[in-house]
MDTraj code that builds the backbone (N, CA, C; nanometers):
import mdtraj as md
import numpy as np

residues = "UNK UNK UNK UNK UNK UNK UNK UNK UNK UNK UNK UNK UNK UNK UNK UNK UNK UNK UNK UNK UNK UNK UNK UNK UNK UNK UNK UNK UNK UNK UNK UNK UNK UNK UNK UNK UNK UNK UNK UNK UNK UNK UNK UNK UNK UNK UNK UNK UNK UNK UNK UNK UNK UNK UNK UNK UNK UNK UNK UNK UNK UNK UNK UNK UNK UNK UNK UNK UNK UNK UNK UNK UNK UNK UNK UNK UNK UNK UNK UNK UNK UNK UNK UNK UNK UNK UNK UNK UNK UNK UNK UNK UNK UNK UNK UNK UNK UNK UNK UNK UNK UNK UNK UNK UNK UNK UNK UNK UNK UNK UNK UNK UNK UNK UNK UNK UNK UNK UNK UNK UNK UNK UNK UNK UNK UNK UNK UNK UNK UNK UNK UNK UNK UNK UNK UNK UNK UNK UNK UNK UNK UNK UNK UNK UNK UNK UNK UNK UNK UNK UNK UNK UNK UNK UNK UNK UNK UNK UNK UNK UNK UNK UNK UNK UNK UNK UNK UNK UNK UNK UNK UNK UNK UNK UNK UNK UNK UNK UNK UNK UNK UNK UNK UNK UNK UNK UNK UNK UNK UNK UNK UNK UNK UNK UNK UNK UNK UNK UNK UNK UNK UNK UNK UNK UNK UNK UNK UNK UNK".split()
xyz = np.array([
    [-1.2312, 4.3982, 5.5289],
    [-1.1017, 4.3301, 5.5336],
    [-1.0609, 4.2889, 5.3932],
    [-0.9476, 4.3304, 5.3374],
    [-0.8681, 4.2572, 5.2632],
    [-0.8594, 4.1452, 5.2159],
    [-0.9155, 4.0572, 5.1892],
    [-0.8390, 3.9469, 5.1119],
    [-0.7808, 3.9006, 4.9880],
    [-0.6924, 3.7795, 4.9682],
    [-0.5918, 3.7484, 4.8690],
    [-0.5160, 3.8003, 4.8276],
    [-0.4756, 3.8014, 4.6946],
    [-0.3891, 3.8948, 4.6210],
    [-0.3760, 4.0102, 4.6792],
    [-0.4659, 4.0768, 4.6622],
    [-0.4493, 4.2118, 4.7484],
    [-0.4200, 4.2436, 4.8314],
    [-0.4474, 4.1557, 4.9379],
    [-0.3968, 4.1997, 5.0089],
    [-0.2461, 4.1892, 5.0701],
    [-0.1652, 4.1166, 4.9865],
    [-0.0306, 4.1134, 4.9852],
    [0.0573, 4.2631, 4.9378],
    [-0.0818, 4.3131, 4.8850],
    [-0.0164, 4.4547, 4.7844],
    [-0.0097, 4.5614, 4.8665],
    [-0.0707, 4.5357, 4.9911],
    [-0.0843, 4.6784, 5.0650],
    [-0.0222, 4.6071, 5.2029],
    [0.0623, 4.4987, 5.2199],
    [0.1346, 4.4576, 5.3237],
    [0.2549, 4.5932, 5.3234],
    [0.2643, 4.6601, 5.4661],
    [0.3593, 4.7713, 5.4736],
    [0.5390, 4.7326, 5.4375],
    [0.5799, 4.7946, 5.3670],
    [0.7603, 4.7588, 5.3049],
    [0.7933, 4.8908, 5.3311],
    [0.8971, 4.9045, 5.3600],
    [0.9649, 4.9570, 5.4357],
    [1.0415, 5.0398, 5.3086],
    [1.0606, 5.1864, 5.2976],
    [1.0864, 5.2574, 5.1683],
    [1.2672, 5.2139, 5.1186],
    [1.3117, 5.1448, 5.0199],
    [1.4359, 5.1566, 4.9896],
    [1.5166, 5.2665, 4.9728],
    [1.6446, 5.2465, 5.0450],
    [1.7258, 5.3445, 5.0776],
    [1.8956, 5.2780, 4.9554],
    [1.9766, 5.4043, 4.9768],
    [2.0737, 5.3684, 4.8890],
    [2.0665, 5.3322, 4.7623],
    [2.1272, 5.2679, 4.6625],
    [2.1871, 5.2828, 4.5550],
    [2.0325, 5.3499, 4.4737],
    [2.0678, 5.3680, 4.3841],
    [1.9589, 5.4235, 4.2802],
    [1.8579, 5.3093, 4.2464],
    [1.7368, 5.3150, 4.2509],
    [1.6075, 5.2145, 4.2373],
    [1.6012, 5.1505, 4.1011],
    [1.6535, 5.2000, 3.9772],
    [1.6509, 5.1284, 3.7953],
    [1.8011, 5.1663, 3.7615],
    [1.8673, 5.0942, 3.7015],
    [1.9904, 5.1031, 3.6121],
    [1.9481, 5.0141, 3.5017],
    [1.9387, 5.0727, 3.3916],
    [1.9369, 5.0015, 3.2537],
    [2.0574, 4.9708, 3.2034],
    [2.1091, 4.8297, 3.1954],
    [2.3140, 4.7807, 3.1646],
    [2.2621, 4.7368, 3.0237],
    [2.3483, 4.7744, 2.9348],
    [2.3367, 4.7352, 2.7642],
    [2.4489, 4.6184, 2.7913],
    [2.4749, 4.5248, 2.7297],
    [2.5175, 4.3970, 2.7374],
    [2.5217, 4.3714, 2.6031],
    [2.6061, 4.2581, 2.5512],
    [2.6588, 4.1999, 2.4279],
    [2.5929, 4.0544, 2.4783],
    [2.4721, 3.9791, 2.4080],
    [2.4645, 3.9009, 2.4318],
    [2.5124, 3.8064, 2.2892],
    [2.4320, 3.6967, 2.3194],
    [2.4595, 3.5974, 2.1561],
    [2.4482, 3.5880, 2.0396],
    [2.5081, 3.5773, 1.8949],
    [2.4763, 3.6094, 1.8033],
    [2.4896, 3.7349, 1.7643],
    [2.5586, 3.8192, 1.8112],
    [2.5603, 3.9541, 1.7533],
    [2.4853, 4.0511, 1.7987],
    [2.3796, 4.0448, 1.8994],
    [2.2374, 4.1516, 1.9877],
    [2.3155, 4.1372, 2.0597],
    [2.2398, 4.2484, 2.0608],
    [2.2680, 4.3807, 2.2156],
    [2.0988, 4.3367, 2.2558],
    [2.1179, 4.3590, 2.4240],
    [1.9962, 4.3477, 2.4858],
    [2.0088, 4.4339, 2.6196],
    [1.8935, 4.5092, 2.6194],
    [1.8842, 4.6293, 2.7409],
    [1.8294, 4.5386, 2.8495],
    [1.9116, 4.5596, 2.9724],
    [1.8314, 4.5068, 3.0919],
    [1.8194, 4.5747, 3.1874],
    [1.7085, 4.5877, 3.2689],
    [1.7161, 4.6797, 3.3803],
    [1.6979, 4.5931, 3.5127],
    [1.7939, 4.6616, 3.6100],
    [1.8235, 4.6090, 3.7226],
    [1.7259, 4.6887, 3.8170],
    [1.6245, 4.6355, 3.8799],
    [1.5324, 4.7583, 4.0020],
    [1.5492, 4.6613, 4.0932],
    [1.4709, 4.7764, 4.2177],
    [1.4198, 4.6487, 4.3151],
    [1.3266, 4.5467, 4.3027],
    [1.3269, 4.4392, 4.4005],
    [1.2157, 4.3379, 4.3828],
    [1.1094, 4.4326, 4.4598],
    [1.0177, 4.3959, 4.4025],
    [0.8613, 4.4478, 4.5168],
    [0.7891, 4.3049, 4.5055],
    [0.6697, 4.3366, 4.5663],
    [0.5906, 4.2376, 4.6588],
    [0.5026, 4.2074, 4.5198],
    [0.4985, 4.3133, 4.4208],
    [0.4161, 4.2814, 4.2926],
    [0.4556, 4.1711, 4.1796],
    [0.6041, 4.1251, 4.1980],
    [0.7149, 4.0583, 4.1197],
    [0.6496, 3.8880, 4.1502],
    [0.6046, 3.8826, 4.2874],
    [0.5729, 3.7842, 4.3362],
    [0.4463, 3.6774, 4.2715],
    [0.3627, 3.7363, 4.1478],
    [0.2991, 3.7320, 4.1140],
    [0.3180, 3.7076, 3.9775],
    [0.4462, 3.7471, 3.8841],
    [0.5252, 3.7686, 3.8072],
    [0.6352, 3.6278, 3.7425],
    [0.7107, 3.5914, 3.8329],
    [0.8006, 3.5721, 3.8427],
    [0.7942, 3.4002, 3.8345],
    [0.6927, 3.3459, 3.8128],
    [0.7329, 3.2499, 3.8147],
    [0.8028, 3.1426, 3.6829],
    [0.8045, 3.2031, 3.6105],
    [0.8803, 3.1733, 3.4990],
    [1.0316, 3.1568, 3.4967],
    [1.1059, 3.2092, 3.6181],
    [1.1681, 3.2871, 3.6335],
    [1.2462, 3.1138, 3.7270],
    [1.1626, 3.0724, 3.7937],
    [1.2037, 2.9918, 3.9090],
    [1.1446, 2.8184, 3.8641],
    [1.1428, 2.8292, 3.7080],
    [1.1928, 2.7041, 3.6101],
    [1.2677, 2.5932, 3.6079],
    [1.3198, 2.5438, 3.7273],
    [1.4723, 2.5118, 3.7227],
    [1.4972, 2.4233, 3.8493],
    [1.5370, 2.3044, 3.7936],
    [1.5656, 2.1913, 3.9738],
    [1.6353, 2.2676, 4.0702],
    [1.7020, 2.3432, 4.0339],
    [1.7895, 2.3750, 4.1486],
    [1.7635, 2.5138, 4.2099],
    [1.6627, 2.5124, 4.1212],
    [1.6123, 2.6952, 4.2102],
    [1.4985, 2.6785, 4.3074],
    [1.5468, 2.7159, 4.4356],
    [1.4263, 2.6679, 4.5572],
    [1.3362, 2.7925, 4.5524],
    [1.2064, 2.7264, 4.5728],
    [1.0940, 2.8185, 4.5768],
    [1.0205, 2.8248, 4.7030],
    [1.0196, 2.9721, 4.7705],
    [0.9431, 2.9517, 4.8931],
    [0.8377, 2.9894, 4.9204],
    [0.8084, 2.9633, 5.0218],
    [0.6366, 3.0860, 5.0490],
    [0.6458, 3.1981, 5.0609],
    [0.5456, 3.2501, 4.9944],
    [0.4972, 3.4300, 5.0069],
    [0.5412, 3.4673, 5.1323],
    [0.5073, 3.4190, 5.2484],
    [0.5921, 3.4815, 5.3839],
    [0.7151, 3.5407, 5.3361],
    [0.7898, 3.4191, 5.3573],
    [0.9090, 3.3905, 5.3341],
    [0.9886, 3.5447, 5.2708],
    [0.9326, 3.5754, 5.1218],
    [0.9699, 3.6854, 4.9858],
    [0.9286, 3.7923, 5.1080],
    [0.8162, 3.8356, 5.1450],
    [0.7943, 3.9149, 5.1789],
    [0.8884, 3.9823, 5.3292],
    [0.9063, 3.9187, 5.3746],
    [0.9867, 3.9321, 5.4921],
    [1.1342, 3.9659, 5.4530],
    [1.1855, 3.9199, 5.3510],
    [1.3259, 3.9732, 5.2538],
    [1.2842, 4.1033, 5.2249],
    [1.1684, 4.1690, 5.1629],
    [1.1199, 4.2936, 5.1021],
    [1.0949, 4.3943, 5.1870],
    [1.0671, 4.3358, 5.3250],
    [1.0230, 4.4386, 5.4363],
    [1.1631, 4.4725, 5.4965],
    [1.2746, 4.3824, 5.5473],
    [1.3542, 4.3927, 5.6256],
    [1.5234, 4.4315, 5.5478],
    [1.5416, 4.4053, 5.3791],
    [1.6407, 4.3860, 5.3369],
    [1.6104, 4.4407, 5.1690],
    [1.5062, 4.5349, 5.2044],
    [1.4600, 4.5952, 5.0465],
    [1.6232, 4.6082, 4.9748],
    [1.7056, 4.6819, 4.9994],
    [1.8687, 4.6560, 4.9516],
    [1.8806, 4.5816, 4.8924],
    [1.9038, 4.4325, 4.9394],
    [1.9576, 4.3115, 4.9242],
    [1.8792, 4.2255, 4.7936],
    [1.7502, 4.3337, 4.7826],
    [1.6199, 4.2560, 4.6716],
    [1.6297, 4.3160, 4.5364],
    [1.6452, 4.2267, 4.4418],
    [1.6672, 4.2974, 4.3040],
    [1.6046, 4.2523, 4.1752],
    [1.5805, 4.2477, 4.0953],
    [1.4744, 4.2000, 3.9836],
    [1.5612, 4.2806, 3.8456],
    [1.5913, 4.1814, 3.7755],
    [1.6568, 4.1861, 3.6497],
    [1.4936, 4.1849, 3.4985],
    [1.4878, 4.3122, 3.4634],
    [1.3873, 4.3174, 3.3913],
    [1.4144, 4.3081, 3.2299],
    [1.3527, 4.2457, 3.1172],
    [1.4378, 4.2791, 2.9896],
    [1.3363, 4.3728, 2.9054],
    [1.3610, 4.4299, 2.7866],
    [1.2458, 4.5386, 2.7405],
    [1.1165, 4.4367, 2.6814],
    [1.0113, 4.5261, 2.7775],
    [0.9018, 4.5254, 2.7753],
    [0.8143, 4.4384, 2.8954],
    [0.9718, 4.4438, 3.0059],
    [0.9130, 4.4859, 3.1496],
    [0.8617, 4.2901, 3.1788],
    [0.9537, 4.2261, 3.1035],
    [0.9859, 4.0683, 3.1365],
    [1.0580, 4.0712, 3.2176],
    [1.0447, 3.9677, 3.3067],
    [1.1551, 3.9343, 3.4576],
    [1.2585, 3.8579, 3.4137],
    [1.3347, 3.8696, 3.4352],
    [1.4518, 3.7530, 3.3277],
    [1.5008, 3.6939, 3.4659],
    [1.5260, 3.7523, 3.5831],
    [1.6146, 3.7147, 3.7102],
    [1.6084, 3.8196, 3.8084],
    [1.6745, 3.7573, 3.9252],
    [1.6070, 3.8147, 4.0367],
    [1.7547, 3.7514, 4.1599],
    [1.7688, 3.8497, 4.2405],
    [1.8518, 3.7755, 4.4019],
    [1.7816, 3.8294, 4.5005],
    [1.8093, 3.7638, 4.5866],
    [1.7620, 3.8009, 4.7186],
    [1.8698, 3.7636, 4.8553],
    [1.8726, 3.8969, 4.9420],
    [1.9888, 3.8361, 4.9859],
    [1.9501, 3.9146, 5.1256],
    [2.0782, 3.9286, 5.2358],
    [2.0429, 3.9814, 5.4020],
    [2.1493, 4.0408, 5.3985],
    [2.1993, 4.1205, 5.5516],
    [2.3198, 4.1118, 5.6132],
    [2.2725, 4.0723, 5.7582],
    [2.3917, 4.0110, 5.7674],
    [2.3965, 3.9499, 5.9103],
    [2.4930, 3.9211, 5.9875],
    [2.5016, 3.9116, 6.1329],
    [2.6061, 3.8416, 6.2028],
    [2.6545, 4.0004, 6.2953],
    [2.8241, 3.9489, 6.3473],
    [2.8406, 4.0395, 6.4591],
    [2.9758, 3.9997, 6.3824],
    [3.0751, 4.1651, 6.4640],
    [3.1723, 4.2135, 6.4893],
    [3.2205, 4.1245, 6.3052],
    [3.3378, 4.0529, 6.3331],
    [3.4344, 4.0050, 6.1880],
    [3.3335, 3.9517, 6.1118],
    [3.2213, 3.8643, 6.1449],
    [3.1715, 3.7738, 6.1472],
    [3.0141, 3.8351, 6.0036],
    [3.0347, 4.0200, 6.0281],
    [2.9477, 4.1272, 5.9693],
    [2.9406, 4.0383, 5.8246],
    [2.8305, 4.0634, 5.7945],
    [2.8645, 3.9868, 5.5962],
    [2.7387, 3.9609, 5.5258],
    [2.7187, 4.0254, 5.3942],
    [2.5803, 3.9176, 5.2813],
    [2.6061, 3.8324, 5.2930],
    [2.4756, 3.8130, 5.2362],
    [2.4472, 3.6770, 5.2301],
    [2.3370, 3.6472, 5.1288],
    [2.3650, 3.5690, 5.0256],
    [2.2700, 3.5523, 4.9098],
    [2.2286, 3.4203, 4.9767],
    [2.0318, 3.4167, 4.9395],
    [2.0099, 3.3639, 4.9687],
    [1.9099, 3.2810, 4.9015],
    [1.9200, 3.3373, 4.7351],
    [1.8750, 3.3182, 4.6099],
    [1.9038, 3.4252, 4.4828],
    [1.9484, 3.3645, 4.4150],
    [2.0321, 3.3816, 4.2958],
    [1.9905, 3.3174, 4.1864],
    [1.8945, 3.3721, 4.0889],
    [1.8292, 3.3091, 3.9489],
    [1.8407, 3.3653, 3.8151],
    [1.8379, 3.2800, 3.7060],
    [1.8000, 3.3381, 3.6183],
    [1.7049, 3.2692, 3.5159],
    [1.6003, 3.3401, 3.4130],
    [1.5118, 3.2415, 3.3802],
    [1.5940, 3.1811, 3.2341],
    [1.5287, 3.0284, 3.2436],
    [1.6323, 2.9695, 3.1037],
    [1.6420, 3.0267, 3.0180],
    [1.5613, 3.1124, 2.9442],
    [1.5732, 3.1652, 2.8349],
    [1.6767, 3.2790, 2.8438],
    [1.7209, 3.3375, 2.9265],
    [1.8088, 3.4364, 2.9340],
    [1.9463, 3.4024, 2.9952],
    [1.9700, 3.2636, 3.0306],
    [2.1268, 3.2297, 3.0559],
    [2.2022, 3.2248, 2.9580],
    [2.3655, 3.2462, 3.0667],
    [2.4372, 3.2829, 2.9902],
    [2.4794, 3.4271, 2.9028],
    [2.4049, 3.5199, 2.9678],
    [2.4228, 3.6676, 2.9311],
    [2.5018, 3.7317, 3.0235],
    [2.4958, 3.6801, 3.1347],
    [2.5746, 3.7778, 3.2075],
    [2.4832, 3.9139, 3.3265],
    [2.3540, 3.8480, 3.3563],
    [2.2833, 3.8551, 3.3861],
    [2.2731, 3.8424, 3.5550],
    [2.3209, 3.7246, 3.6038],
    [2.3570, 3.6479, 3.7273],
    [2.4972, 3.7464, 3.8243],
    [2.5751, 3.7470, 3.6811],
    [2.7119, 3.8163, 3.7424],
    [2.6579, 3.9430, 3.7649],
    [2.5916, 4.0711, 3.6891],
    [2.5788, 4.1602, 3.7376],
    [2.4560, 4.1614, 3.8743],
    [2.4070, 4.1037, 3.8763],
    [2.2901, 4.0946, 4.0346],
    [2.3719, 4.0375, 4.1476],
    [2.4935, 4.0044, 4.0971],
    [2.5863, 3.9286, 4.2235],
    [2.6971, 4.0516, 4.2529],
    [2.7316, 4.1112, 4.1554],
    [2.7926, 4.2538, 4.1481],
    [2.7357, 4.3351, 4.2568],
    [2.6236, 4.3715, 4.2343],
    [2.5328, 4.4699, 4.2507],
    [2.5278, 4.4384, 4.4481],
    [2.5060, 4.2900, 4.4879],
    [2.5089, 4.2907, 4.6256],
    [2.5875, 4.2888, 4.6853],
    [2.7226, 4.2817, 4.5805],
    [2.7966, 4.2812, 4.6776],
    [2.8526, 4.4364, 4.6940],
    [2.8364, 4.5156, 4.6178],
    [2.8300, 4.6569, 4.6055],
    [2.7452, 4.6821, 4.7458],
    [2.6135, 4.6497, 4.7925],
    [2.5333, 4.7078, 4.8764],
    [2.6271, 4.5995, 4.9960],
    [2.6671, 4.5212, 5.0506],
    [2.7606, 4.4591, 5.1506],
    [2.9049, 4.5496, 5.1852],
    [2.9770, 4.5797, 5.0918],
    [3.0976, 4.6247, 5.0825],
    [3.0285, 4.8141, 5.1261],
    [2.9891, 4.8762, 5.0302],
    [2.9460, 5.0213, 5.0132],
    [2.8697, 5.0870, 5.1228],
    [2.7478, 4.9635, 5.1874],
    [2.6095, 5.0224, 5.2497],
    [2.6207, 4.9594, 5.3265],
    [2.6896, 4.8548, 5.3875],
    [2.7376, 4.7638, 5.5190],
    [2.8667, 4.7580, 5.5841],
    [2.9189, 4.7681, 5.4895],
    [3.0749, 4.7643, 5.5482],
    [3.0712, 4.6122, 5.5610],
    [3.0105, 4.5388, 5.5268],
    [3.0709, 4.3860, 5.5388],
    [3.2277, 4.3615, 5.5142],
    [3.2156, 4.2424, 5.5877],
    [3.3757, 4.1868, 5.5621],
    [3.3513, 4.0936, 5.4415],
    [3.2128, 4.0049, 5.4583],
    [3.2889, 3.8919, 5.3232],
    [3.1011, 3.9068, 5.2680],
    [3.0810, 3.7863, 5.1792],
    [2.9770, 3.7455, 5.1048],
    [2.9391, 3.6060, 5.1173],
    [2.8651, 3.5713, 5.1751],
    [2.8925, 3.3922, 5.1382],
    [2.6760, 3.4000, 5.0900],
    [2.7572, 3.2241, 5.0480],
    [2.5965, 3.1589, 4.9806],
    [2.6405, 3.0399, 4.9862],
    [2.5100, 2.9566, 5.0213],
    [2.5274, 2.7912, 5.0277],
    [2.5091, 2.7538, 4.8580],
    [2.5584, 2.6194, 4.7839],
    [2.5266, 2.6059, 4.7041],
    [2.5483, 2.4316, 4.6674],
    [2.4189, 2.4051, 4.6139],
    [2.4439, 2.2396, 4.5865],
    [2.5467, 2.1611, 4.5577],
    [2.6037, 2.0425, 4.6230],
    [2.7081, 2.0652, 4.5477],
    [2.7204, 1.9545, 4.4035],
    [2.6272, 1.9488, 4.3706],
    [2.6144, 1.8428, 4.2604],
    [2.5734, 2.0001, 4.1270],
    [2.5448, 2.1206, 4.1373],
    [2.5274, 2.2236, 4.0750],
    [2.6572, 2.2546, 3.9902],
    [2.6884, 2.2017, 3.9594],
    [2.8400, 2.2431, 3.8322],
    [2.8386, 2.3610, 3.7883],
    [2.7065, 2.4140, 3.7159],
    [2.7207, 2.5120, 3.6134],
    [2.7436, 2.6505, 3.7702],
    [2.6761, 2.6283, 3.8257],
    [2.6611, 2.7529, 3.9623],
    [2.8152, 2.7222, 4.0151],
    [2.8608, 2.6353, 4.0403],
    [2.9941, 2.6399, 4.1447],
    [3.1157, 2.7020, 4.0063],
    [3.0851, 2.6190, 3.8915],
    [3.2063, 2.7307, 3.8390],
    [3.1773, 2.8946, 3.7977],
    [3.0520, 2.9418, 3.7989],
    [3.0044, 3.0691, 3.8245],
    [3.0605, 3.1394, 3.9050],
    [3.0479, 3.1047, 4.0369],
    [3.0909, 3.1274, 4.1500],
    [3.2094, 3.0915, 4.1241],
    [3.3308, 3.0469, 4.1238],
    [3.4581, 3.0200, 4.1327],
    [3.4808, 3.1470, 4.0675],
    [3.4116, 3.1598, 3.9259],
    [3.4939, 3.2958, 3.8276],
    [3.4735, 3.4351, 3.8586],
    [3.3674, 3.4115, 3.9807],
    [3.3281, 3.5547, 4.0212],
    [3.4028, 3.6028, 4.1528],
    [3.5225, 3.5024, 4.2256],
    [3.5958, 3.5257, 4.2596],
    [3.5644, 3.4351, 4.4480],
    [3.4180, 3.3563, 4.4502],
    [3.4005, 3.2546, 4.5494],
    [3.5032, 3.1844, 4.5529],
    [3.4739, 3.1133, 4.7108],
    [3.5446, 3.0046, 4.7285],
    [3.5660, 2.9338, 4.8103],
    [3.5460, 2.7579, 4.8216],
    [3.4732, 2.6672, 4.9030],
    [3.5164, 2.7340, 5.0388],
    [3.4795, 2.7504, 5.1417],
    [3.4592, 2.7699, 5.2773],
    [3.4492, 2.6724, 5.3965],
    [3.3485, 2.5731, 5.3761],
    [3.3209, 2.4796, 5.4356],
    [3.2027, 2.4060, 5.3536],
    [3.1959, 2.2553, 5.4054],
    [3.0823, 2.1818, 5.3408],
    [2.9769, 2.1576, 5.4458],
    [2.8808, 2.1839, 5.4317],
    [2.7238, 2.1841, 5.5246],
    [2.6869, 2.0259, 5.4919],
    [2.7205, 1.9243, 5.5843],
    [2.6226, 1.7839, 5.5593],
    [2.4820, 1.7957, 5.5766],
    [2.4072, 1.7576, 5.4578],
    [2.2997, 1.7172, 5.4782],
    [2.2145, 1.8163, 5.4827],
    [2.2567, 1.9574, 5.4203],
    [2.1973, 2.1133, 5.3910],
    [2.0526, 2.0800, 5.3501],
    [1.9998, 2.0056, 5.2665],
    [1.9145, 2.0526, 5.1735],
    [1.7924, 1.9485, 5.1761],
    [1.6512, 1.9636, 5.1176],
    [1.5627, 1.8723, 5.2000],
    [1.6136, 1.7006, 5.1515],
    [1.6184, 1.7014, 5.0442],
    [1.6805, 1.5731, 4.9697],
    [1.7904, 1.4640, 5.0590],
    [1.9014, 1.5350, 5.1183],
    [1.9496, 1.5405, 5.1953],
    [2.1069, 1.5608, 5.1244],
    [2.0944, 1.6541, 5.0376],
    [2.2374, 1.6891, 4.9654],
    [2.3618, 1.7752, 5.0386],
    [2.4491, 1.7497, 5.0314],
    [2.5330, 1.8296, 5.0711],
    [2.5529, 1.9874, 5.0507],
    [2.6161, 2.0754, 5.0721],
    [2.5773, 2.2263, 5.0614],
    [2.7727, 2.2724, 5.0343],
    [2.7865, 2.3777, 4.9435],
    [2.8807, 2.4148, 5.0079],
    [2.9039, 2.5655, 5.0549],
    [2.9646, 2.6003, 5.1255],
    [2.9575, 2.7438, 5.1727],
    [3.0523, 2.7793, 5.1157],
    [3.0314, 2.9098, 5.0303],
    [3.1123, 2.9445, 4.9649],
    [3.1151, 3.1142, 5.0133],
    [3.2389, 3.1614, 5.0068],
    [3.2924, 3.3024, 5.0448],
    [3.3771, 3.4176, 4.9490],
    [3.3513, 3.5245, 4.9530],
    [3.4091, 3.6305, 4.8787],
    [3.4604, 3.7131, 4.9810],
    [3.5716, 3.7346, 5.0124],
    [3.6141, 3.8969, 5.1468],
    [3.5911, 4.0169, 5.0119],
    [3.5325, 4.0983, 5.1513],
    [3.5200, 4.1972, 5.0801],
    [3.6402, 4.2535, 5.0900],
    [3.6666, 4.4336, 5.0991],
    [3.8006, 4.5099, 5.0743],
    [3.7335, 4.5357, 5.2488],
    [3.6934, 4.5688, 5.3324],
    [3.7086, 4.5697, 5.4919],
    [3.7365, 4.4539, 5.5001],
    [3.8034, 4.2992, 5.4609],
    [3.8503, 4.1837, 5.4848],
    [4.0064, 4.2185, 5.4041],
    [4.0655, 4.2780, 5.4974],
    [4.2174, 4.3157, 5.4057],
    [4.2945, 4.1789, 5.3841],
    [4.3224, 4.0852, 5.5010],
    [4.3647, 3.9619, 5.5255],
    [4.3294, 3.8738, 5.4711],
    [4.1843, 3.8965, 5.4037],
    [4.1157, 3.7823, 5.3482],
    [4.0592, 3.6633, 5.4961],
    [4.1002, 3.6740, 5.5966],
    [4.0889, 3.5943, 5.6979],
    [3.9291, 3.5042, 5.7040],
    [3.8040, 3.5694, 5.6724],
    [3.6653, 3.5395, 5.6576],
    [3.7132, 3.4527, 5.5960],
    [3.7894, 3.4231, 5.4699],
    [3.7452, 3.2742, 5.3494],
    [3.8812, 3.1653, 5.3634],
    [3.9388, 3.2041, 5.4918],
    [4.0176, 3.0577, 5.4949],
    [3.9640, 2.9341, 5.5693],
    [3.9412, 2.8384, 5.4692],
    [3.8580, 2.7161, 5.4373],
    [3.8837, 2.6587, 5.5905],
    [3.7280, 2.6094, 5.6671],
    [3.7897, 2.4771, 5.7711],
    [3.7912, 2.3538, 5.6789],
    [3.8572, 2.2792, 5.8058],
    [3.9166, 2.1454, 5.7292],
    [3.7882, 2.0108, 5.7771],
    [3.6935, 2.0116, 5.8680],
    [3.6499, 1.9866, 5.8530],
    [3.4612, 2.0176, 5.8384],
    [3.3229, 1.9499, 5.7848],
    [3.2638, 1.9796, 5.7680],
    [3.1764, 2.0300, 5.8855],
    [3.0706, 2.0644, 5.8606],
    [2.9638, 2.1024, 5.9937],
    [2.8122, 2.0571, 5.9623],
    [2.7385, 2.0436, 6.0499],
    [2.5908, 1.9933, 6.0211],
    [2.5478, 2.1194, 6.0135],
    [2.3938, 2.1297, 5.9399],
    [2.3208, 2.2524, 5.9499],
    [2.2909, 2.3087, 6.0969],
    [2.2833, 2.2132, 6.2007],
    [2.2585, 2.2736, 6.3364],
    [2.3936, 2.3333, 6.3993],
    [2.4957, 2.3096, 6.3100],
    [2.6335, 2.3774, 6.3772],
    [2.6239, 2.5285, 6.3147],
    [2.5494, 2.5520, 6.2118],
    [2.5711, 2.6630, 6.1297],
    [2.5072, 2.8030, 6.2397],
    [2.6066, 2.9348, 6.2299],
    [2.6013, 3.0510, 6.2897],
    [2.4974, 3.1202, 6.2714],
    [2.4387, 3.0906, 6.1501],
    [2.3803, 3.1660, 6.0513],
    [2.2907, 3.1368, 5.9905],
    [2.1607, 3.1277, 5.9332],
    [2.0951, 3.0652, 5.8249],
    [2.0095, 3.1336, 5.7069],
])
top = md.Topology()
chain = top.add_chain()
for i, resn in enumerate(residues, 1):
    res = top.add_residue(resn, chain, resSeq=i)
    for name in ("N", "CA", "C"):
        top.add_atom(name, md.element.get_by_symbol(name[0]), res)
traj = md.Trajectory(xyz[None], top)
């Protein structure tokens, strides 16, 4: 029998399908460099990797279950931002879910490590899923919960074309508020998915999680 590490390495994942597995994006970062980054999938090996990566109050960290069950069921949705010489700089993780209008991603972590914010890094891994929602789902919209005391993330999200949805009381273990934020995709011609309710909902009202 297997144990530890290892045996997380030979847990069965399910082969990724659709978009191409590495894209290397050249980028203009600060000061005048250029910096190569490559966008792959996440694997189960990253898990081991990555914690440099998840630095940060506001980046929730879960259990190995947890990653792995994203990798088996939503390899798509899993992505790992690498910089040269095969450093993790950032990473999303995301689903699709729901029925009929209701079809849609869903990010369900979105990082980047401090040393590499502010490149532009975040926007293309948020690009990229919503490419696999819109392209490889046919989703109607995109949503993600997000703190709402998180400033630097909500105007991220505002410029990437989000937008408040509804507020989740009491989302988060602390007991912070959440907000749900939405993108329609182009199968959302109406935009109808991101017109805001007026009032809030508890996490046990939520459709979705």
């Amino acid at each position: 029998e297997t144990k530890g590490a290892s045996a997380l390495l030979c847990l069965p994942v399910r082969l990724p399908v659709g978009p191409v597995l590495r894209q290397t994006v050249d980028f203009q970062v600060r000061r005048g460099r250029r910096a190569m980054v490559s966008i792959r999938r996440f694997t189960c090996r990253d898990l081991f990797k990555f914690d440099a990566v998840n630095l940060d109050f506001f980046t929730e960290t879960y259990n190995v279950l947890f990653y792995l069950q994203y990798l088996a069921r939503w390899p798509e949705y899993c992505m790992m931002a690498e910089s040269v010489g095969n450093e993790r700089t950032g990473y999303i993780l995301g689903k699709v879910e729901g029925e009929g209008k209701s079809w849609h991603g869903h990010v369900t972590a979105v990082t980047v490590g401090p040393m590499y914010r502010r490149q532009g890094i975040a926007r293309i891994l948020m690009e990229k899923l919503e490419d696999v929602t819109a392209n490889m789902h046919d989703g109607y919209f995109v949503d993600l919960f997000v703190r709402e005391s998180n400033k630097t993330a909500l105007s991220m999200y505002k410029k990437l074309g989000y937008s408040k949805y509804r507020t989740v009381l009491g989302y988060y273990s602390n007991a912070e508020d959440a907000l749900d934020m939405r993108k329609a995709m182009p199968r959302d011609v109406k935009k109808q998915s991101i017109v805001p309710l007026k009032r809030p909902v508890r996490p046990e009202d939520l459709e979705f999680d």
